[in-house]
TIRO-2110 file (N, C-alpha, C; in Angstrom, 1 decimal):
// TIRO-2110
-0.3, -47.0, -29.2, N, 1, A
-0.1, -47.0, -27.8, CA, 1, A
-1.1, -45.9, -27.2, C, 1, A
-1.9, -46.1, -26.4, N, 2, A
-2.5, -45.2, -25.6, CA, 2, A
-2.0, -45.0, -24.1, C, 2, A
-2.3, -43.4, -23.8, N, 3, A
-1.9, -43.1, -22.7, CA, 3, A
-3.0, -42.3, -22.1, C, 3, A
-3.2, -42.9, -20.9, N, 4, A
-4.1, -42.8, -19.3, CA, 4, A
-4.4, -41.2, -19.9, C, 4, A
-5.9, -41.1, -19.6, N, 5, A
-6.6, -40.0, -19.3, CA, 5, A
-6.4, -38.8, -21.2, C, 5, A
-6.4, -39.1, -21.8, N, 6, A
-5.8, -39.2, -22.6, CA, 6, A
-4.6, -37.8, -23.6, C, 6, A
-3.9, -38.1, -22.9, N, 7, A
-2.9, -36.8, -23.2, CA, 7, A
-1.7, -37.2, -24.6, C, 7, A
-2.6, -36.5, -25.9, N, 8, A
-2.4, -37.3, -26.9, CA, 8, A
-0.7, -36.4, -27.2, C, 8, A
-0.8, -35.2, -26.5, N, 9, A
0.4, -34.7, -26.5, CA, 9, A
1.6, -35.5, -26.2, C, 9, A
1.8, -36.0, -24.8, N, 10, A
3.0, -36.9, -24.7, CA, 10, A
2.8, -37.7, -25.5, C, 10, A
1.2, -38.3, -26.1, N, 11, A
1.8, -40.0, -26.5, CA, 11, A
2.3, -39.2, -28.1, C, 11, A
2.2, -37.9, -28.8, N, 12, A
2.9, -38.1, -29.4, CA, 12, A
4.4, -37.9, -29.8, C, 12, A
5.2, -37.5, -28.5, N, 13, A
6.2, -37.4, -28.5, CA, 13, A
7.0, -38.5, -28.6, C, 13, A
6.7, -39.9, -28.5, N, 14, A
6.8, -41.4, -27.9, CA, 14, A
6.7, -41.9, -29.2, C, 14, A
6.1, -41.8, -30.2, N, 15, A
5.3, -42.2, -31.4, CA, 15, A
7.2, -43.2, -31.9, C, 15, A
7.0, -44.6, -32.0, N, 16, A
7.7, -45.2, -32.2, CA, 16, A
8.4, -44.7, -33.9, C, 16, A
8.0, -43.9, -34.8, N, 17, A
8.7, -43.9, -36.1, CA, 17, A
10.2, -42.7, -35.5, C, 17, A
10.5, -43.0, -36.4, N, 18, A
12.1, -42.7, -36.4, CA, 18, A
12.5, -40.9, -36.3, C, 18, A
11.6, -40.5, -37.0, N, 19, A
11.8, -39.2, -37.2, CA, 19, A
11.2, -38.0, -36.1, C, 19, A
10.4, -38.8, -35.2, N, 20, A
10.0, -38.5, -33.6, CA, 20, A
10.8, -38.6, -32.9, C, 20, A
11.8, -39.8, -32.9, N, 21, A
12.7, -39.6, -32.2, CA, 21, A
13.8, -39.1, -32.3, C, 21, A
14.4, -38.7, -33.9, N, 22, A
15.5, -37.8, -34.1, CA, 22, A
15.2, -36.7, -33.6, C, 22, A
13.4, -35.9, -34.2, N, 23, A
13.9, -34.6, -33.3, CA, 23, A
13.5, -34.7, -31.9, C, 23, A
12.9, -35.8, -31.1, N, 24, A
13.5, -35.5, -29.3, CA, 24, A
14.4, -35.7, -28.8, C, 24, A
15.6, -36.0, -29.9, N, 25, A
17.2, -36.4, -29.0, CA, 25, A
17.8, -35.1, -29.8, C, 25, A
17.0, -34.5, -30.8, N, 26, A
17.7, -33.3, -31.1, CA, 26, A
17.3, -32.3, -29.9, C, 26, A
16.6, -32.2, -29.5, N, 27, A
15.4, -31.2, -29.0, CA, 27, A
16.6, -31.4, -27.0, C, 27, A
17.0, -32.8, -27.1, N, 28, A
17.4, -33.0, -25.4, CA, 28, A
18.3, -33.0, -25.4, C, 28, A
19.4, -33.0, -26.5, N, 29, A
20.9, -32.9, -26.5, CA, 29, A
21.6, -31.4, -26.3, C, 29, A
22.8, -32.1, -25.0, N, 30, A
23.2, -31.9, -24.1, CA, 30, A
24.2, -30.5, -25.0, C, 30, A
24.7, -29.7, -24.7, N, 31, A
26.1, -29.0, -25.3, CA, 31, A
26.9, -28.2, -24.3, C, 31, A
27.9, -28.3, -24.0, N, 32, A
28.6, -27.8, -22.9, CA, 32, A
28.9, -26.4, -23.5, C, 32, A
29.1, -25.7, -22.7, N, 33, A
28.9, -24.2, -22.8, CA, 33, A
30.5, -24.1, -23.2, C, 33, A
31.3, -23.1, -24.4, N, 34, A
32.3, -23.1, -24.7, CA, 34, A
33.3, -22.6, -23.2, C, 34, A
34.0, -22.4, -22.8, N, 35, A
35.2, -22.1, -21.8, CA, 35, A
35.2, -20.6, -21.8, C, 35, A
35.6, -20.0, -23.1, N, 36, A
35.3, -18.6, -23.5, CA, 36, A
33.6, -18.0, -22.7, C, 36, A
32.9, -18.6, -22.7, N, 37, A
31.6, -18.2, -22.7, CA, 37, A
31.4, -18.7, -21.1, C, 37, A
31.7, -19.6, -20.3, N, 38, A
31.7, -19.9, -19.0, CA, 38, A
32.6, -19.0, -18.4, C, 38, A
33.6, -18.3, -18.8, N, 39, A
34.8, -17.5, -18.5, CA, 39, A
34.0, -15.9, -18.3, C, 39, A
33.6, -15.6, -19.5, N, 40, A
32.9, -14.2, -19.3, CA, 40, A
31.6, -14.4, -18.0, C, 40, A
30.9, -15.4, -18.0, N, 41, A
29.6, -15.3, -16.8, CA, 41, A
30.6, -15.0, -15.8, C, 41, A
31.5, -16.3, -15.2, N, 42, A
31.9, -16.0, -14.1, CA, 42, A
32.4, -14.6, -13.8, C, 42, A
33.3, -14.1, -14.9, N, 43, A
33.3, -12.6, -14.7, CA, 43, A
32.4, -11.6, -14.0, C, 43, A
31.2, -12.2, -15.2, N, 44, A
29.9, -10.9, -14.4, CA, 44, A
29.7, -10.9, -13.5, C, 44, A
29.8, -12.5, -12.9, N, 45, A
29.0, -12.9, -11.9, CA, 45, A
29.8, -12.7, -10.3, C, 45, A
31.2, -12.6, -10.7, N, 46, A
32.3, -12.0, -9.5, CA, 46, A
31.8, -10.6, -9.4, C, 46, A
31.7, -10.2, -10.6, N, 47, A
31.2, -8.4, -10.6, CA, 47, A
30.5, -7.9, -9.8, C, 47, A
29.4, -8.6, -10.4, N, 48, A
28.0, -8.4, -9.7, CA, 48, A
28.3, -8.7, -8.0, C, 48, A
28.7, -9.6, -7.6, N, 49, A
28.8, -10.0, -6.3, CA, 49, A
29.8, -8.7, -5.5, C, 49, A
30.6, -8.3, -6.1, N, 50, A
31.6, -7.0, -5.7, CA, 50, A
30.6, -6.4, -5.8, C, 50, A
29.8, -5.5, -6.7, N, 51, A
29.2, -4.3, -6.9, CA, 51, A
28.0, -4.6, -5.3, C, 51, A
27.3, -5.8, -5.5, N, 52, A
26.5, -5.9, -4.5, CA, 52, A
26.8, -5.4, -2.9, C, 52, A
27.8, -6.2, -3.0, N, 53, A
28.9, -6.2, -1.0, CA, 53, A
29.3, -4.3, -1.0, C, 53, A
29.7, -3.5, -1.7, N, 54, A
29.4, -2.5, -2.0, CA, 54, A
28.5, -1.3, -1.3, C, 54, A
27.5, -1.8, -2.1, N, 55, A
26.0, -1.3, -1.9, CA, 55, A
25.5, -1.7, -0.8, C, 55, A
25.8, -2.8, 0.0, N, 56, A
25.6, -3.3, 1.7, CA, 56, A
26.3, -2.4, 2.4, C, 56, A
27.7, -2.1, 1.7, N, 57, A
29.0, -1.4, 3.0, CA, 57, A
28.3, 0.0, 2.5, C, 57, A
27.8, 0.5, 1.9, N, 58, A
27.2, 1.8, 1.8, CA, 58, A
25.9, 2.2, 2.8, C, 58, A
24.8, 1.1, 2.7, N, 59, A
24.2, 1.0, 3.3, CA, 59, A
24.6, 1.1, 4.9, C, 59, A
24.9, 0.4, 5.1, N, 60, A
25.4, 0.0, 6.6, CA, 60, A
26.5, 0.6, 6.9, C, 60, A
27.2, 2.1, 6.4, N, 61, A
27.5, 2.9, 6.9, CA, 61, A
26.9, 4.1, 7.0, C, 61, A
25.4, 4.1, 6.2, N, 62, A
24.8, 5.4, 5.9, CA, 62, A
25.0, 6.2, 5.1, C, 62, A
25.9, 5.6, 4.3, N, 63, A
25.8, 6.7, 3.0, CA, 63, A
25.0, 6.3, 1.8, C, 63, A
24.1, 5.5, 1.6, N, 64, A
22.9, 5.3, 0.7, CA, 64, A
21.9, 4.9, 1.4, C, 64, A
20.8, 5.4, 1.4, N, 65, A
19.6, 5.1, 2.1, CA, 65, A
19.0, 3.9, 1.2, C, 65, A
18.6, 3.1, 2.1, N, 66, A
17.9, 2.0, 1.3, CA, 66, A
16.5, 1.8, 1.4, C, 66, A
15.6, 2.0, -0.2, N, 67, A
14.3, 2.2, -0.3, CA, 67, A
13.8, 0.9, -0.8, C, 67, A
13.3, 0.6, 0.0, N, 68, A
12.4, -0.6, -0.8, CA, 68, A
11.0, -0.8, -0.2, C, 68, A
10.3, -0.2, -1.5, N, 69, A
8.8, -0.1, -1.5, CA, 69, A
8.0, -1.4, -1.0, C, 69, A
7.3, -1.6, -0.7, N, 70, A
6.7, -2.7, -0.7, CA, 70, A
5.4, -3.4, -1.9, C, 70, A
6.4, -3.8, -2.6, N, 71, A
5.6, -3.8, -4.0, CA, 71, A
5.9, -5.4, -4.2, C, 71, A
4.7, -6.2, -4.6, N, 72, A
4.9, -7.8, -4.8, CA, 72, A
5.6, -7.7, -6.1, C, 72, A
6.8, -8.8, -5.8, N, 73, A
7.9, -9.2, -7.2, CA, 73, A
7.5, -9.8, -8.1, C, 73, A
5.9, -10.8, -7.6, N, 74, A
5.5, -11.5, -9.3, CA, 74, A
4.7, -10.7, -9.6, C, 74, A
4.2, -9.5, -9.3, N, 75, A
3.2, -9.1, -10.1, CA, 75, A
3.9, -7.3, -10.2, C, 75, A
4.8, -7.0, -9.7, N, 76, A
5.2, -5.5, -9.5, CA, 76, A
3.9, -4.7, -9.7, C, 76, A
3.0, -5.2, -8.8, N, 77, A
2.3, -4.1, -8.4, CA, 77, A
2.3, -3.4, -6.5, C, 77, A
1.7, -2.5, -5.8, N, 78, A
2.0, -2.3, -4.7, CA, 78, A
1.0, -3.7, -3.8, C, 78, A
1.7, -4.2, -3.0, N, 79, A
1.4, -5.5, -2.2, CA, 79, A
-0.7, -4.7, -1.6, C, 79, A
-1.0, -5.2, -2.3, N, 80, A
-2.7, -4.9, -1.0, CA, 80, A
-3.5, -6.3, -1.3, C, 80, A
-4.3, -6.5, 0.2, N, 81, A
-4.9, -7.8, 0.3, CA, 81, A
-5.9, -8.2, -1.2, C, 81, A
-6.0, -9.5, -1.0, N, 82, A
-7.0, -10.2, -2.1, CA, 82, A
-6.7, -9.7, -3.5, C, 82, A
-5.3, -8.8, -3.4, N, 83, A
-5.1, -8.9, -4.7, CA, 83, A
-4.2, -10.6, -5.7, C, 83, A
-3.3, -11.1, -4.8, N, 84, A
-2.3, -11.9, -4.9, CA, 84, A
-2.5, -13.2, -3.7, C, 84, A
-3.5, -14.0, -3.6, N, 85, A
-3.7, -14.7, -2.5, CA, 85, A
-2.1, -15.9, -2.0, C, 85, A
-0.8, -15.5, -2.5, N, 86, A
0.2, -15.6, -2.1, CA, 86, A
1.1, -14.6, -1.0, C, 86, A
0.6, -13.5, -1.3, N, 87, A
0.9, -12.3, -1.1, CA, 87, A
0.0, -12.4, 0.6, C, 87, A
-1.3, -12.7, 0.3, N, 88, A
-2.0, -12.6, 1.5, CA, 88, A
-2.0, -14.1, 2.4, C, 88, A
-1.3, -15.1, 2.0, N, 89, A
-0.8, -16.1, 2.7, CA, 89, A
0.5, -15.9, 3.4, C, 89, A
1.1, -15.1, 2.7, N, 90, A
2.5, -14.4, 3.5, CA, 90, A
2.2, -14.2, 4.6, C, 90, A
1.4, -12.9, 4.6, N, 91, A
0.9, -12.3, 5.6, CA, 91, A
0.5, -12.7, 6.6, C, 91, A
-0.6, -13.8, 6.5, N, 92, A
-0.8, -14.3, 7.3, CA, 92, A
0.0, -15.5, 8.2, C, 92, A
0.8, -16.3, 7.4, N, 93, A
1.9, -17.0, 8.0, CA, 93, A
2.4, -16.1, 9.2, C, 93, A
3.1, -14.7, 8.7, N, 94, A
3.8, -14.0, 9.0, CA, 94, A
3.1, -13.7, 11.1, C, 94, A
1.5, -13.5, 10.6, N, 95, A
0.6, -13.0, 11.5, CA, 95, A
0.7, -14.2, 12.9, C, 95, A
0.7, -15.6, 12.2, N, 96, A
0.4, -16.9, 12.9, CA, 96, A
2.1, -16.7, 13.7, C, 96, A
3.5, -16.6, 12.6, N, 97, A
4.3, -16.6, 14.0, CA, 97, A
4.9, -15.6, 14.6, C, 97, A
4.2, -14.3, 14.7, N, 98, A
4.3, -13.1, 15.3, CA, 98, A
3.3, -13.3, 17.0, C, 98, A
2.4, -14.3, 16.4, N, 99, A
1.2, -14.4, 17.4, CA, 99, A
2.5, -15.7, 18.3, C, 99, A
2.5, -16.5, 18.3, N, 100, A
3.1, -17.5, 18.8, CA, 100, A
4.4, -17.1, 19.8, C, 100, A
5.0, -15.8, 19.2, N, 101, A
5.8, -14.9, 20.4, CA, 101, A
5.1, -13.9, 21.2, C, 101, A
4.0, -13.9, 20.6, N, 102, A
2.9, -13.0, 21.4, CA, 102, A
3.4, -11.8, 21.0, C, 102, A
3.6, -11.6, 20.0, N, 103, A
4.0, -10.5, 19.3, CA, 103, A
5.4, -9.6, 19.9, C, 103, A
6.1, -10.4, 20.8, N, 104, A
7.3, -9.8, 21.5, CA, 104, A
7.9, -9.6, 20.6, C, 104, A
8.9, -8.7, 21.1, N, 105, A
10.3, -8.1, 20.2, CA, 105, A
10.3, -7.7, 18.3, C, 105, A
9.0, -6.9, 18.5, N, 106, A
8.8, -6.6, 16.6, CA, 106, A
8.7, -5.4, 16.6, C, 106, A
9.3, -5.0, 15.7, N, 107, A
9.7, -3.8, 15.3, CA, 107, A
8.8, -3.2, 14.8, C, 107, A
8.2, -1.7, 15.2, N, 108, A
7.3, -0.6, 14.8, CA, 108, A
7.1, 0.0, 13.6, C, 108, A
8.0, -0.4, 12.5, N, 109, A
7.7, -0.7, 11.3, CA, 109, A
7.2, -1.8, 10.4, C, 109, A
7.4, -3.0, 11.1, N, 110, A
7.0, -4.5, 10.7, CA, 110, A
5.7, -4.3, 11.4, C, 110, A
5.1, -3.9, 12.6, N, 111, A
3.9, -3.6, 13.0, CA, 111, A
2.8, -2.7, 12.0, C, 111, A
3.4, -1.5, 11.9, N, 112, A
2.4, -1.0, 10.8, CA, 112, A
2.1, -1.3, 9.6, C, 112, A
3.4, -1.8, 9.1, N, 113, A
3.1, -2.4, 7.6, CA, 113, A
1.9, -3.6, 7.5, C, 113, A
1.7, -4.4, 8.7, N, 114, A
1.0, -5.6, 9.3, CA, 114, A
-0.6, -4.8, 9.2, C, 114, A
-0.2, -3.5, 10.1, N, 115, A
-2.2, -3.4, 10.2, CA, 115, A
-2.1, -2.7, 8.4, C, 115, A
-1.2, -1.4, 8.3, N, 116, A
-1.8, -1.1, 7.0, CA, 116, A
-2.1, -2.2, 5.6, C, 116, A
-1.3, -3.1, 5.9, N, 117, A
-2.2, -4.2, 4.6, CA, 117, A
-3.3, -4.7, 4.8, C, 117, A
-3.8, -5.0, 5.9, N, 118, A
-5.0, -5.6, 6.1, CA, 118, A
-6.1, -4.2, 6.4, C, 118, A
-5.9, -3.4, 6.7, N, 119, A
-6.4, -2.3, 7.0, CA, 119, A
-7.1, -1.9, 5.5, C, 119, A
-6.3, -1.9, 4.0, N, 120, A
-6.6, -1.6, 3.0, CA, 120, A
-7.8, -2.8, 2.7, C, 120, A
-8.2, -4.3, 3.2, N, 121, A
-9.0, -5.0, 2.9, CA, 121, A
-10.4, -5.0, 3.2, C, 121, A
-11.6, -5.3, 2.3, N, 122, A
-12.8, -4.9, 2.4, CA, 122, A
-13.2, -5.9, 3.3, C, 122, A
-14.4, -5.8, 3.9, N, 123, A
-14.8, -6.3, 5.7, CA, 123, A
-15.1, -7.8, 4.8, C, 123, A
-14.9, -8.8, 5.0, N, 124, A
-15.0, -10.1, 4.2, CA, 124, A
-14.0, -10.7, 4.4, C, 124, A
-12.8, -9.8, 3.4, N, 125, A
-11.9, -10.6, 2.6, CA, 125, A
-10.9, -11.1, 3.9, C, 125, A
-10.6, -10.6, 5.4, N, 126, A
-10.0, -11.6, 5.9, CA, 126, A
-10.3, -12.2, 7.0, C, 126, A
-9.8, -13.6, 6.8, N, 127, A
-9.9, -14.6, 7.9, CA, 127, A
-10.5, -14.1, 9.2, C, 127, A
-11.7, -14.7, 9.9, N, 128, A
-12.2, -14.5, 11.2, CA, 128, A
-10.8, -14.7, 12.2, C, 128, A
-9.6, -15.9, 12.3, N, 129, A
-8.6, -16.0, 13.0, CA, 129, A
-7.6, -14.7, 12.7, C, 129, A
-7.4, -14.4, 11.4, N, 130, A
-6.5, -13.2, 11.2, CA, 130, A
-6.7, -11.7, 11.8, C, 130, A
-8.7, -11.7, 11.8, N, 131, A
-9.1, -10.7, 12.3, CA, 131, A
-9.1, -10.8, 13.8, C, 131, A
-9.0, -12.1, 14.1, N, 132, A
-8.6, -12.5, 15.7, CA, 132, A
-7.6, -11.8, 16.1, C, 132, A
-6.4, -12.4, 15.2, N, 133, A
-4.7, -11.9, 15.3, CA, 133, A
-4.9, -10.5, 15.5, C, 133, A
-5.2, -9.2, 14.6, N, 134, A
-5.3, -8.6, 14.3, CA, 134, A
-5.5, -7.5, 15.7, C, 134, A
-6.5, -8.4, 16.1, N, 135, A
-7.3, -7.2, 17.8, CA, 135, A
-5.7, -7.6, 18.9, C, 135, A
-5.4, -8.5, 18.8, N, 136, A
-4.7, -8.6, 19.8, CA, 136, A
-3.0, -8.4, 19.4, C, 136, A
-3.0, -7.9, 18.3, N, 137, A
-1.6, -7.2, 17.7, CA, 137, A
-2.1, -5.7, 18.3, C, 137, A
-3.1, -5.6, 17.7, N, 138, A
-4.0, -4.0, 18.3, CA, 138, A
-3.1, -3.8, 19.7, C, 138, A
-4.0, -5.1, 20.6, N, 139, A
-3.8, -4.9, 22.1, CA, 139, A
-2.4, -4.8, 22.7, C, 139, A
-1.5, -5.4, 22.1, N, 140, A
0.0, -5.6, 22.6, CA, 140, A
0.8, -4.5, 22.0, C, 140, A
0.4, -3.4, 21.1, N, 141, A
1.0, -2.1, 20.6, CA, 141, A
0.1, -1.5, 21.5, C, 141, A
-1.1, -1.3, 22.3, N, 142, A
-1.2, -0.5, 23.3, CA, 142, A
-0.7, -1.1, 24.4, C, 142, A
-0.5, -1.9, 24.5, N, 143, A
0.5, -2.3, 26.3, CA, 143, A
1.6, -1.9, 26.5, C, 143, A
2.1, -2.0, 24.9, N, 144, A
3.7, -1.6, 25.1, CA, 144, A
4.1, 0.0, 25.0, C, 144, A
3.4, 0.8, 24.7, N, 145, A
2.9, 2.1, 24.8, CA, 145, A
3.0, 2.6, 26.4, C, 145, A
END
């Protein structure tokens, strides 16, 4: 049997003798997780959900400050342009519907984090539109001033 473009890997998972196919029904069989063992997750997982609601009622009364760096999660390094072109599609999404409210009602922290990322990028790396965005984020933090 041949298979399109030729990906000899699948075709030989397919390979019609007997012993291919015991171990791919070994390899895909199902096993229900013992009771005992679905019993303890749920445990943690009530835990964790208490410990979490917690750390919100802490927060949101002020007795734990909440720090969170701005550091990208698939790469844990600190978020800066052209490093993660996911990271710098964010941003810019972010840029396109900030611009579409015309930058109303944003907060002076969400503002600066906006210029200092792109701020750290070398003259190139962004978009002529972004750099559009960008003058006229400029312009609407000096109006509102």
């Amino acid at each position: 049997m041949l298979v399109p473009g030729g990906c000899w890997a699948v075709q030989g998972l397919f390979r019609s003798d007997s012993r291919s196919h015991r171990r791919l029904r070994l390899a895909l069989r199902f096993q229900p997780v013992p009771n005992k063992v679905e019993n303890e997750f749920l445990k943690s997982f009530e835990q964790t959900v208490e410990q979490y609601r917690a750390l919100l009622a802490d927060v949101k009364k002020d007795r734990l400050k909440l720090n969170l760096p701005n550091y990208n999660l698939d790469t844990g390094k600190p978020t800066q342009p052209a490093e993660y072109h996911l990271a710098d599609q964010s941003y810019e999404r972010l840029l396109d519907k900030l611009e579409e409210r015309k930058f109303r009602d944003m907060n002076p922290e969400l503002r600066a984090d906006i210029l200092s990322f792109f701020d750290q990028a070398a003259p190139g790396q962004v978009p002529q539109k972004t750099v559009r965005q960008l003058e006229s984020l400029r312009a609407s933090e000096a109006a509102a001033q």
